[in-house]
N, C-alpha and C positions, 0 to 999 in steps of 0.2 A: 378373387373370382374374375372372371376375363370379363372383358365388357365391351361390348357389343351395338355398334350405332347401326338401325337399320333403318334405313330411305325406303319408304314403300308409301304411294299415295293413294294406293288403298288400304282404306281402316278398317275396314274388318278382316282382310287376309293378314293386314299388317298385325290387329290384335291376337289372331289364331297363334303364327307363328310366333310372337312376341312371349306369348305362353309358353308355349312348346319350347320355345327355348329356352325361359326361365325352368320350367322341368327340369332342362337337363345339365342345371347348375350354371347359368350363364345370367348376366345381369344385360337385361335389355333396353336400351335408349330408342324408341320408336316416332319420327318424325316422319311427317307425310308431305311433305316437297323439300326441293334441294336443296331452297335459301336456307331455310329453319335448320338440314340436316348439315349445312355449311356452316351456319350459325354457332350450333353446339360443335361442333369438329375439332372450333377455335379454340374454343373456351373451356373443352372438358377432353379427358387426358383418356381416348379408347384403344381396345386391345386390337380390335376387327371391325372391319365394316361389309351390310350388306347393301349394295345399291340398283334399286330396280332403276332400269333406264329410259322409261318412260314415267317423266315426272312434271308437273309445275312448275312453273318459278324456275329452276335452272334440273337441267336433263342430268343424265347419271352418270354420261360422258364428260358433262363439263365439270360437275363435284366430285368426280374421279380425279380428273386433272389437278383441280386445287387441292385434294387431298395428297396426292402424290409429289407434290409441287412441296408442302408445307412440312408432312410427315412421310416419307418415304419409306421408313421400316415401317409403317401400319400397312399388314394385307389387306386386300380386301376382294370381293367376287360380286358379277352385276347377277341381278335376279329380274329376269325379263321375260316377256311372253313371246319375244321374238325370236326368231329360231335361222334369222339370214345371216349369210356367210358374212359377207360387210361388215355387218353389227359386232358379229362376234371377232374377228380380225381389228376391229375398231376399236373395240373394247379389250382386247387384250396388249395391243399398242399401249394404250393408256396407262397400263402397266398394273392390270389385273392380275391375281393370282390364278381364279378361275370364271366359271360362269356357269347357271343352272338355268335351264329354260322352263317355264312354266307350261302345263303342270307341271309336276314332279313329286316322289316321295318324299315328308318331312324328314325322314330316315336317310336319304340319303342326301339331303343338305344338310345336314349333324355330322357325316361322316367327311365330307369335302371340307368342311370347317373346319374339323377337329385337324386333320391331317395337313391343314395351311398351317394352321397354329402351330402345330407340331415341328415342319420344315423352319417355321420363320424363326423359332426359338431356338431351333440347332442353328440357325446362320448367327446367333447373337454371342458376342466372344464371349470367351470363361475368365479374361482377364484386361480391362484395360490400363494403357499405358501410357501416360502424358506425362511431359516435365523428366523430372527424376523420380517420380515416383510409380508404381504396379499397385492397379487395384484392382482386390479380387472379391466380388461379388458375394460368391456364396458361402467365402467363409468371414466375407465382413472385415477384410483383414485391408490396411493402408501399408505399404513396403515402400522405404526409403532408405536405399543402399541398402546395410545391415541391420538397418531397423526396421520394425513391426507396430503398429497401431491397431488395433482390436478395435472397431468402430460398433457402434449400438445399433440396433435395426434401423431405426429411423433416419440416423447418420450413416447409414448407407444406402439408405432408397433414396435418399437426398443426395447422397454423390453421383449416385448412379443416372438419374434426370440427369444432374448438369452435365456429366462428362456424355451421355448419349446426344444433349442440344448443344456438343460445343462449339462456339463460337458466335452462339445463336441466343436471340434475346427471349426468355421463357418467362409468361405472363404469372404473376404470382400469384395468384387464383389457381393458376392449372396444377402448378405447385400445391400449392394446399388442400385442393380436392383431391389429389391425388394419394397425400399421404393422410389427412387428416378427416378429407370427404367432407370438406366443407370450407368456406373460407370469409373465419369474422376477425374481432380484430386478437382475441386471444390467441387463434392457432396463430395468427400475423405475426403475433410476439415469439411466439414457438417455433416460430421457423427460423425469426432473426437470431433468436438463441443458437440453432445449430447452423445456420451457416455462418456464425460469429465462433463455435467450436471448429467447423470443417476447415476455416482462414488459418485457422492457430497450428493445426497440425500439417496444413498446406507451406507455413511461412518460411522454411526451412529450405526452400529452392523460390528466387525471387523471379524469377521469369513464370511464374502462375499468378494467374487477378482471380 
């Protein structure tokens, strides 16, 4: 299920839509200023964000940036009551996907969502490529030379984090909420298990850590 961090420091539009978007099969994260929605950003692994730009604690320009800055493939669109050229030119510098002005139909910020999601998943390759070895995603499969490794699901949601953060240091928390949705010390164990498998079938070309 895609999930969804939205910045909104009003609580009861933020609760309406928070709703509405759980409706429509979406898992929704609702903070109401920038620090808290910077806060979780770090620490919890989202598909999309929505950020009104008038906010608390830090504005939706500036938690735009450090989103951008941190995780660059997460889209995300500001949701503001402001309607000035600036704003919206500012906000899409920042490297916005879109933007909705308030009012608006909840019908049709569903539809501009859906259709981000949409583009950002086709920009995501079908196959990546590091070392000597091709790894493909959707059939879970590890290629080295004329060899094939059939990976487990979980052994490949786990490759596929580190080869997307690579070279990048990835908090092990985010990891495990992200696969396991939680992080104590058993899944802790359960992860050391497969990235202790994923080393074993990686060892075969020594210029990979």
């Amino acid at each position: 299920m895609i999930k969804i961090l939205l910045a909104e420091d009003d609580e009861d539009f933020g609760y309406i839509l928070k709703k509405y978007l759980e409706m429509n099969n979406f898992t929704v994260f609702h903070k109401t200023n920038g620090k808290n929605a910077w806060e979780f950003f770090k620490n919890n692994n989202v598909d999309f964000c929505i950020l009104d730009i008038m906010m608390p604690e830090s504005d939706g320009f500036e938690l735009a940036t450090k989103i951008k800055s941190s995780k660059p493939s997460v889209p995300f669109l500001f949701l503001t009551a402001k309607n000035l050229k600036e704003d919206i030119i500012k906000g899409l510098k920042t490297g916005a996907d879109d933007y909705i002005t308030k009012p608006f139909e909840a019908e049709e910020l569903l539809l501009r969502i859906k259709n981000i999601i949409a583009r950002s998943k086709n920009e995501l390759p079908d196959e990546y490529k590091f070392a000597e070895y091709t790894f493909f995603y959707d059939k879970a499969e590890l290629h080295y030379k004329n060899e094939i490794k059939t990976l487990t699901a979980l052994e490949a949601d786990l490759l596929k984090i580190l080869l997307q953060n690579k070279n990048k240091i990835v908090d092990r928390k985010v990891i495990l909420k992200e696969l396991w949705s939680e992080a104590d010390y058993f899944t802790s164990r359960s992860m050391d298990v497969f990235i202790s498998r994923l080393r074993k079938y990686l060892e075969k070309d020594k210029s990979v850590e």
